[in-house]
C-alpha positions in Angstrom: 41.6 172.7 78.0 41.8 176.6 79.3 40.4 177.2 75.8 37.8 175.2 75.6 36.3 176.1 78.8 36.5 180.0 77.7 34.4 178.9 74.5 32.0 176.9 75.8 31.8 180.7 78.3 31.4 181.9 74.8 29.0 180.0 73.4 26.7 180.0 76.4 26.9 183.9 76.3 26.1 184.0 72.7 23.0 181.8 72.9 21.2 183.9 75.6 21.9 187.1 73.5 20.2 185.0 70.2 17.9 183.8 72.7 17.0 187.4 73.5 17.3 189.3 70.1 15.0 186.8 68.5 12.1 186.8 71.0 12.6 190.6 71.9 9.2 191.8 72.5 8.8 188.9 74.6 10.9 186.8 77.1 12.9 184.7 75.8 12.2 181.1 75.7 13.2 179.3 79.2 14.3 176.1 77.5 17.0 177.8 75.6 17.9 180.1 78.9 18.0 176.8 81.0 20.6 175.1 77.9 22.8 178.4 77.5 23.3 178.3 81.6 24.4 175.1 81.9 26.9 175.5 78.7 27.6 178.4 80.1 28.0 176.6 83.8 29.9 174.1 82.5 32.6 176.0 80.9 33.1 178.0 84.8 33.4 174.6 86.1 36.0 173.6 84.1 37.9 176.7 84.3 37.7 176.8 87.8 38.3 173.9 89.4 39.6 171.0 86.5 42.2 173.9 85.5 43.5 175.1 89.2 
């Protein structure tokens, strides 16, 4: 379980950064941003309080 919360930390880190090198001139697109922080929200969550 510890592991796969860390990944889905990793995963929602990776996507903004994709998110942000492909659209670089611009802002990146705020679907995307909104997906990558609940990954990334999701993986905190279980890290914090399903593995305490």
């Amino acid at each position: 379980m510890y592991y796969m919360a860390k990944s889905l930390q990793l995963l929602g880190i990776f996507s903004i950064l994709i998110g942000f090198i492909i659209k670089y001139p611009k802002l990146m697109d705020p679907k995307l941003l909104l997906a990558s922080l609940i990954i990334f929200g999701s993986g905190m969550v279980i890290d914090k309080y399903l593995l305490k």
